[in-house]
ChimeraX commands (.cxc) that place a marker at each C-alpha (Angstrom):
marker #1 position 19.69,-4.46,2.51 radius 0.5
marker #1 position 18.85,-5.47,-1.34 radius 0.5
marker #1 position 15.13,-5.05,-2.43 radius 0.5
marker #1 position 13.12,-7.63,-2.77 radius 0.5
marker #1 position 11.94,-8.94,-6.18 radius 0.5
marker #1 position 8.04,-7.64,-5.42 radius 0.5
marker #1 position 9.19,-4.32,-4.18 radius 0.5
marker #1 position 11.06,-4.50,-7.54 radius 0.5
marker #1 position 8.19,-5.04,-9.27 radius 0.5
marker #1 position 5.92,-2.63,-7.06 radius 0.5
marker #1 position 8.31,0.35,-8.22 radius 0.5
marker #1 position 8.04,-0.66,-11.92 radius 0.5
marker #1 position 4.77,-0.68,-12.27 radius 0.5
marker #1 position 4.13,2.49,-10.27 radius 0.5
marker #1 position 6.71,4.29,-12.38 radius 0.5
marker #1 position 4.70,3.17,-15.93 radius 0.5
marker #1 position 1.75,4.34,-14.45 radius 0.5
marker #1 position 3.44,7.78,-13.39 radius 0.5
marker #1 position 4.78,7.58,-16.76 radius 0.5
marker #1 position 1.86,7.39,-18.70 radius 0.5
marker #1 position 2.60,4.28,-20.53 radius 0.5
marker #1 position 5.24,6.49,-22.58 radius 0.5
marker #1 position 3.19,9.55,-22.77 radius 0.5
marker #1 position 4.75,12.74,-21.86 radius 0.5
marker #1 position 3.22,14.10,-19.24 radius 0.5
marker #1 position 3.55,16.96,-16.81 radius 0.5
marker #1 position 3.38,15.48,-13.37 radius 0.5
marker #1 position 3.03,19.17,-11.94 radius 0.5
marker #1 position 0.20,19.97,-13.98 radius 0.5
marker #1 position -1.77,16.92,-13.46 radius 0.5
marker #1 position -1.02,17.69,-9.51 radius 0.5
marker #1 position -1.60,21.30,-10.13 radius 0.5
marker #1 position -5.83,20.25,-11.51 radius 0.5
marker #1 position -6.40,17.69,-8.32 radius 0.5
marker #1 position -7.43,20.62,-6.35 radius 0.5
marker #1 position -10.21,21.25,-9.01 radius 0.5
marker #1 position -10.72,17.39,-9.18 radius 0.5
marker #1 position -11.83,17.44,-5.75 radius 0.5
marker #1 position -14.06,20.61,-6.00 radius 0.5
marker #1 position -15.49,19.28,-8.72 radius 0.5
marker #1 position -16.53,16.05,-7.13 radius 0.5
marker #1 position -18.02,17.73,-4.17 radius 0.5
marker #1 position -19.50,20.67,-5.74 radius 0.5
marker #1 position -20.33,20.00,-9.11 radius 0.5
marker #1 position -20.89,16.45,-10.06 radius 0.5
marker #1 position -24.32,16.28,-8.36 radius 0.5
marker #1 position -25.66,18.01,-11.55 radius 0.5
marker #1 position -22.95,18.04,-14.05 radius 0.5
marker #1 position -20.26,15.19,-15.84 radius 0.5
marker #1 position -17.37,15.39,-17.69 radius 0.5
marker #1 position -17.19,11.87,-19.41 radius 0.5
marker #1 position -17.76,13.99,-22.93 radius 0.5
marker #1 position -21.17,12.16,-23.55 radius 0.5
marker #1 position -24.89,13.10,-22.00 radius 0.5
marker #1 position -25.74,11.41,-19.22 radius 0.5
marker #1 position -28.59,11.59,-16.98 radius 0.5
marker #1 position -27.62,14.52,-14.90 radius 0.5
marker #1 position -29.34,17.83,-14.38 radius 0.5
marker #1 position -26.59,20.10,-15.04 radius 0.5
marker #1 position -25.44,17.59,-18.32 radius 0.5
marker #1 position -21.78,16.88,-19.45 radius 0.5
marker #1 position -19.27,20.36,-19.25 radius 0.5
marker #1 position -17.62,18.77,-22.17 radius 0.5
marker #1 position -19.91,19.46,-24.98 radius 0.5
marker #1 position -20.07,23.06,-24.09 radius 0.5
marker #1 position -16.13,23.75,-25.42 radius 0.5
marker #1 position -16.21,26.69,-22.90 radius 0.5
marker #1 position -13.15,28.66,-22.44 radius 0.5
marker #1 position -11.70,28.89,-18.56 radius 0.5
marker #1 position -12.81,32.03,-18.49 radius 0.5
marker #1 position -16.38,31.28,-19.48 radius 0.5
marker #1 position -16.39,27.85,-16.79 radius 0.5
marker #1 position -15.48,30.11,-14.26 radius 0.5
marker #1 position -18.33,32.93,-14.86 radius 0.5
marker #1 position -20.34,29.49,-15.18 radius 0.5
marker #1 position -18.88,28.25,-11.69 radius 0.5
marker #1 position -19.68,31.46,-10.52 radius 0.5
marker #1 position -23.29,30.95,-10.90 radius 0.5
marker #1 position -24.03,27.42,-10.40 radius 0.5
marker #1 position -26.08,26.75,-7.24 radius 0.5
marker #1 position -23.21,24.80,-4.96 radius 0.5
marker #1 position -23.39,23.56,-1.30 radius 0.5
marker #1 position -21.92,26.26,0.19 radius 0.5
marker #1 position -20.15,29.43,-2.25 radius 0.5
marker #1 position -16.89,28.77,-3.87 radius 0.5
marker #1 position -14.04,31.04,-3.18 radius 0.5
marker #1 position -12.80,32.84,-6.16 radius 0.5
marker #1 position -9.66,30.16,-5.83 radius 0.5
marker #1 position -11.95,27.13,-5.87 radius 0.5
marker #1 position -14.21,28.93,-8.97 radius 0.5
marker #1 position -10.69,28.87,-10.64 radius 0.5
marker #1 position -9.32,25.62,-9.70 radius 0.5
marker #1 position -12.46,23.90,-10.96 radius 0.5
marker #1 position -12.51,25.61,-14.23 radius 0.5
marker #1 position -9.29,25.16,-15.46 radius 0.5
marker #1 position -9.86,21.33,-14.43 radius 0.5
marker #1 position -12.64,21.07,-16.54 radius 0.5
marker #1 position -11.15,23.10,-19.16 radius 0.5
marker #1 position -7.77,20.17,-19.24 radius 0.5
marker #1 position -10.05,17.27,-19.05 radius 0.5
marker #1 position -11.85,18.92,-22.02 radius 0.5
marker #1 position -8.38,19.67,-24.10 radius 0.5
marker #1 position -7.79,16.10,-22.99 radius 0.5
marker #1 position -10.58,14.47,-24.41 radius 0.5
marker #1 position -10.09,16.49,-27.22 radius 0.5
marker #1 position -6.67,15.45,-28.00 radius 0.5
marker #1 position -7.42,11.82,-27.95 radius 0.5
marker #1 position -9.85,12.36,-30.52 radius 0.5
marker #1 position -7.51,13.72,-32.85 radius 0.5
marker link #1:1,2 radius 0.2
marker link #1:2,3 radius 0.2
marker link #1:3,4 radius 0.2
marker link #1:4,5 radius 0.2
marker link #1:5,6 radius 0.2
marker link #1:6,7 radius 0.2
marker link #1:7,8 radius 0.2
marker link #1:8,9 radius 0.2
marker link #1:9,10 radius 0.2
marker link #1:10,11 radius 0.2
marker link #1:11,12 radius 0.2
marker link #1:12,13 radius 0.2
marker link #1:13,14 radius 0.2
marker link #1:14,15 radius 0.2
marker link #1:15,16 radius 0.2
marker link #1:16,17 radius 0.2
marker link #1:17,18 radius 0.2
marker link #1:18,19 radius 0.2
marker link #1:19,20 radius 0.2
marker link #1:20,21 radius 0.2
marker link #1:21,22 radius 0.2
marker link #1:22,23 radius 0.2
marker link #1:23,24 radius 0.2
marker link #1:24,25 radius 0.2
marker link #1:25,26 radius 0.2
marker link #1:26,27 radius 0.2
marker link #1:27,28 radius 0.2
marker link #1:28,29 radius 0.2
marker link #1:29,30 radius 0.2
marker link #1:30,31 radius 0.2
marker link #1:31,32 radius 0.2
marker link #1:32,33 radius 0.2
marker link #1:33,34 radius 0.2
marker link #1:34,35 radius 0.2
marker link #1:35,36 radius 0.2
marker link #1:36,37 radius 0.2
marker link #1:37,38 radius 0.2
marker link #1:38,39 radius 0.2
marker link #1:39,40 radius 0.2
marker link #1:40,41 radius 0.2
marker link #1:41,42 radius 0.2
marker link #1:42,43 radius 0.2
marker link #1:43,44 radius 0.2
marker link #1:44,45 radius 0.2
marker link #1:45,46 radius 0.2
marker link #1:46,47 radius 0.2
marker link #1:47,48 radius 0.2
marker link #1:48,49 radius 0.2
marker link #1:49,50 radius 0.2
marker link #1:50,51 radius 0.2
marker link #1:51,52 radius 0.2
marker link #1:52,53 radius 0.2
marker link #1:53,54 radius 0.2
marker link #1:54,55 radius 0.2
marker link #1:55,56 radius 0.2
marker link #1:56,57 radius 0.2
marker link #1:57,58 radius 0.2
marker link #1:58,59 radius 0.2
marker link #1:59,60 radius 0.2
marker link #1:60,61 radius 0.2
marker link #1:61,62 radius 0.2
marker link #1:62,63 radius 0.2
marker link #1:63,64 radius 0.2
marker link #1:64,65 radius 0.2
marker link #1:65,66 radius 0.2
marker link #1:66,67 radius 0.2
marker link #1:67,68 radius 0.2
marker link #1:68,69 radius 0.2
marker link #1:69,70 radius 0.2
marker link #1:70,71 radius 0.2
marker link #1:71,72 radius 0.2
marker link #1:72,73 radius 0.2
marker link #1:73,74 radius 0.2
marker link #1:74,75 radius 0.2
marker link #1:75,76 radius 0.2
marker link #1:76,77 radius 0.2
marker link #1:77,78 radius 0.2
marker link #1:78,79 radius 0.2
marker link #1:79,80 radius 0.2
marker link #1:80,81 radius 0.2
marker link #1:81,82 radius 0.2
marker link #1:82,83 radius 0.2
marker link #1:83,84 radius 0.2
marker link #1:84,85 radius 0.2
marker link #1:85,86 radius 0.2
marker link #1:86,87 radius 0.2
marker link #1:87,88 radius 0.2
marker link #1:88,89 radius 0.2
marker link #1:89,90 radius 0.2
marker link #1:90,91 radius 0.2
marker link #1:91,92 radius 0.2
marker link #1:92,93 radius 0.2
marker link #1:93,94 radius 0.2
marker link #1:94,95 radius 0.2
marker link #1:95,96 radius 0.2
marker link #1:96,97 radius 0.2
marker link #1:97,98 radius 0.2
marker link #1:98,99 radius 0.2
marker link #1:99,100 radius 0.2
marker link #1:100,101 radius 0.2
marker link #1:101,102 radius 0.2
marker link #1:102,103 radius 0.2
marker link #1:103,104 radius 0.2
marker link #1:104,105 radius 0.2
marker link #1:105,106 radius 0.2
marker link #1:106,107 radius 0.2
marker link #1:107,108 radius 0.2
marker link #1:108,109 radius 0.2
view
């Protein structure tokens, strides 16, 4: 059985947007940070952002601290969350702030 011309069309698209519109990308790392993603949106964004500009949170935007993964994590460590991140989770959500950070960076260069 051939394709049909939407499922075509449905498999394009989806592979430009895996590709990045002709960005290299590792599609392993990006998978690697959704872990942290998700921590971060249950644990974190309450008080804090990462857009890379104040906003009206508590906690304020991670992004304008430049903090190493080391020093989000002791920061992590800290922070007052629902319920106590594992030293996994503490890890996962640093080093996802830390690429959306070197990300945001980048596209300012």
């Amino acid at each position: 059985m051939f394709p049909t011309a939407a499922a075509i069309v449905a498999a394009a698209l989806a592979a430009v947007a895996l590709a990045g519109c002709g960005e290299t990308r590792d599609v392993s790392a990006a998978a690697a940070l959704g872990p942290g993603r998700q921590i971060f949106a249950r644990s974190c964004s309450g008080c804090h952002t990462v857009t890379g500009r104040e906003s009206a949170t508590s906690g304020g935007n991670l992004l304008n601290a430049h903090l190493s993964i080391a020093d989000l994590a002791s920061f992590a460590k800290e922070m007052p969350t629902p319920r106590p991140l594992s030293r996994a989770e503490i890890l996962a959500v640093a080093e996802y702030v830390h690429s959306v950070a070197a990300s945001a960076a980048a596209r300012r260069r």
